[in-house]
C-alpha positions in Angstrom: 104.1 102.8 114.3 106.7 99.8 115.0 103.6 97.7 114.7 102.5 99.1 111.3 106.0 98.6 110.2 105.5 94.4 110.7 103.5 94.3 107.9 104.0 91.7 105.2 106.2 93.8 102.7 105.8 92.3 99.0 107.3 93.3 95.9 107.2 92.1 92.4 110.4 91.3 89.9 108.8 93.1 87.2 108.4 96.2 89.9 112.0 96.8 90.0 114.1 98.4 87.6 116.6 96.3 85.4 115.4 93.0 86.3 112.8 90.2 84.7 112.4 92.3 81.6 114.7 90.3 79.1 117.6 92.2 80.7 116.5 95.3 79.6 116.6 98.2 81.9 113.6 100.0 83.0 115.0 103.6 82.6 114.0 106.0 85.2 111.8 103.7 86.6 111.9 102.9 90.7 111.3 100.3 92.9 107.5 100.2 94.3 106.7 98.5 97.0 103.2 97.3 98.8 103.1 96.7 102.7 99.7 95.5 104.0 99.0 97.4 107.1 98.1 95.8 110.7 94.2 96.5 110.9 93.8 95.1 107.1 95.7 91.9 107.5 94.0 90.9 110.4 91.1 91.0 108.8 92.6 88.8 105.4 93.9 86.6 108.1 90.7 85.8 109.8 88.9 85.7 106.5 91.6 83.3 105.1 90.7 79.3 104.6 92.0 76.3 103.8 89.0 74.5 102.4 89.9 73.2 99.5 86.3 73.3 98.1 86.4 77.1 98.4 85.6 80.1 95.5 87.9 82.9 95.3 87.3 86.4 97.3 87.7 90.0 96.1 88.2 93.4 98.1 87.9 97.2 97.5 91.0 98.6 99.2 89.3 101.7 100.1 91.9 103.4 102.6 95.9 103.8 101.1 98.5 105.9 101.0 101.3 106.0 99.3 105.0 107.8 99.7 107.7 108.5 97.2 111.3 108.7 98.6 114.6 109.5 97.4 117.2 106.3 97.9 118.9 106.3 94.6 122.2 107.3 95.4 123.6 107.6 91.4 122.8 109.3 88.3 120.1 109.3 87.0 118.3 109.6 90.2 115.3 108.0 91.1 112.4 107.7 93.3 110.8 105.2 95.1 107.3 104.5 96.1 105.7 102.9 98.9 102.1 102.2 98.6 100.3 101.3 102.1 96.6 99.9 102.7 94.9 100.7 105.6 91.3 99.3 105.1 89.9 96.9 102.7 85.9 96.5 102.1 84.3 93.1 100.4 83.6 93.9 96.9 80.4 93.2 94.9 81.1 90.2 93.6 78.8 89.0 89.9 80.4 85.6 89.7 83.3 83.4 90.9 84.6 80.0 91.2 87.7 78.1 92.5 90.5 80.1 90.1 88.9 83.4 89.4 86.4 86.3 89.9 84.1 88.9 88.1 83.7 92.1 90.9 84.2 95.6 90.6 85.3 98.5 93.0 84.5 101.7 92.7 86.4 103.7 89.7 90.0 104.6 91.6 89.5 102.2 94.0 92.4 99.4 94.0 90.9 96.0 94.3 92.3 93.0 95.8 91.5 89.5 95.1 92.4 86.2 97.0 94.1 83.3 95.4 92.8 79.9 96.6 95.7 77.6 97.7 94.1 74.8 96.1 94.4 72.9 92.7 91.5 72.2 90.9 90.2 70.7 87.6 88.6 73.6 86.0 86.2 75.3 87.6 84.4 72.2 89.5 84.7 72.4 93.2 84.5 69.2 93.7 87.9 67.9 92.3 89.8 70.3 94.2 92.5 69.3 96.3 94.7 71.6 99.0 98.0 72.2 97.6 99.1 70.6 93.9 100.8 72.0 90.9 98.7 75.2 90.9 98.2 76.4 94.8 99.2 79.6 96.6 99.9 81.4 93.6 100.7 84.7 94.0 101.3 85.8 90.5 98.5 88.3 88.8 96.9 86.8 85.9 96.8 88.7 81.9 93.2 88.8 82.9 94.5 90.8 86.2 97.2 93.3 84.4 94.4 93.6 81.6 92.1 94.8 84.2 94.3 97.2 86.5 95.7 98.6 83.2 92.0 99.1 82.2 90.9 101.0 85.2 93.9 103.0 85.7 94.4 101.6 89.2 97.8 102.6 90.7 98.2 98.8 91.8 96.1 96.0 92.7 97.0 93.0 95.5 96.5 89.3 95.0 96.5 87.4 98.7 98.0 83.8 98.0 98.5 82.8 102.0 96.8 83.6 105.1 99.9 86.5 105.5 101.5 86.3 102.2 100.5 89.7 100.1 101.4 90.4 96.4 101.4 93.9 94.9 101.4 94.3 91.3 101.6 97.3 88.8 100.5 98.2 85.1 104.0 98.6 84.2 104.6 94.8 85.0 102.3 94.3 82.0 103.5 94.9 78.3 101.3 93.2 76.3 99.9 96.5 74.7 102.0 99.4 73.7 100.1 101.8 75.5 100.1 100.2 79.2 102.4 102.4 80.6 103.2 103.2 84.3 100.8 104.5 86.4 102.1 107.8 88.4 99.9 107.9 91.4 100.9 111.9 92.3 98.9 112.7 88.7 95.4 112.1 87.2 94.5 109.4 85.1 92.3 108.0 82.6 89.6 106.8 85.1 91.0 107.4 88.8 91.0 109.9 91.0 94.2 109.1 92.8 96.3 112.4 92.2 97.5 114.6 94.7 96.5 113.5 98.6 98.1 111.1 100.9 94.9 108.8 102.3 92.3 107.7 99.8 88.7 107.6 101.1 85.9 105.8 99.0 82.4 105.6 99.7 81.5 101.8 99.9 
């Protein structure tokens, strides 16, 4: 268990309530959380690389949990969530190249996606340069809230260093008036993430 706990533990500004939102305060909202387990990262480590003439990588996150505690100690009272992966399966990927991906996981499957930590000019491999202006960025894209908010995935993860892990969430993305939170203890529009602890897909 002490091991588990060593996992890379990432959270996003727009995850917590109050802050990066123009000042304004999320309401009710709590802080969520992402921790990559042990058995998961080790196999993101060994899968990460450093060639800079590489295309970016996607996952199905087929094993997670997630747990809602009670820390708020004033009024109004709130909850916080922790979400945990425990297994991650490569994803069927149609098309990528140095700064993005098309893949899909199976509907209510979270996906995760790696960021290369390279800078490139457009999508030609063979400018591309370790490090520069736009390397090891661990920031979701529109294209990525779009998506998540899309499939009614309770979070995605971008990877953006062999042990650095970045959770994100639909209510981090406002661009449409009806991307609202996503409650993982209810059913959504296209999930099936309601109700049980450990999520099982079929690969």
């Amino acid at each position: 268990m002490r091991g588990q706990w060593r996992a890379v533990l990432v959270w996003g500004c727009g995850a917590v309530a109050g802050v990066c939102m123009g000042g304004r305060r999320a309401g009710a909202q709590g802080v969520k959380l992402g921790v990559v387990m042990d058995a998961p990262r080790a196999v993101l480590e060994q899968a990460w690389s450093e060639d800079p003439r590489q295309i970016e990588r996607a996952y199905c996150v087929t094993h997670w949990s997630f747990g809602v505690y009670h820390v708020s100690r004033t009024i109004p009272r709130q909850d916080d969530t922790v979400f945990r992966v425990f297994k991650v399966e490569p994803a069927s990927v149609v098309k990528a190249g140095p700064a993005s991906a098309e893949f899909e996981c199976p509907v209510g499957v979270p996906e995760l996606h790696i960021h290369t930590p390279t800078t490139c000019a457009g999508d030609n491999l063979d400018t591309c340069v370790l490090g520069g202006l736009n390397a090891f960025s661990c920031q979701p894209s529109r294209g990525d809230l779009e998506k998540l908010t899309d499939r009614g995935d309770a979070f995605g993860v971008v990877q953006c260093d062999r042990r650095a892990f970045r959770f994100y969430f639909a209510s981090e993305y406002l661009g449409r008036q009806n991307a609202a939170d996503v409650d993982p203890r209810r059913p959504h529009a296209r999930g099936k993430n309601a109700g049980a602890d450990v999520r099982k897909a079929p690969m």
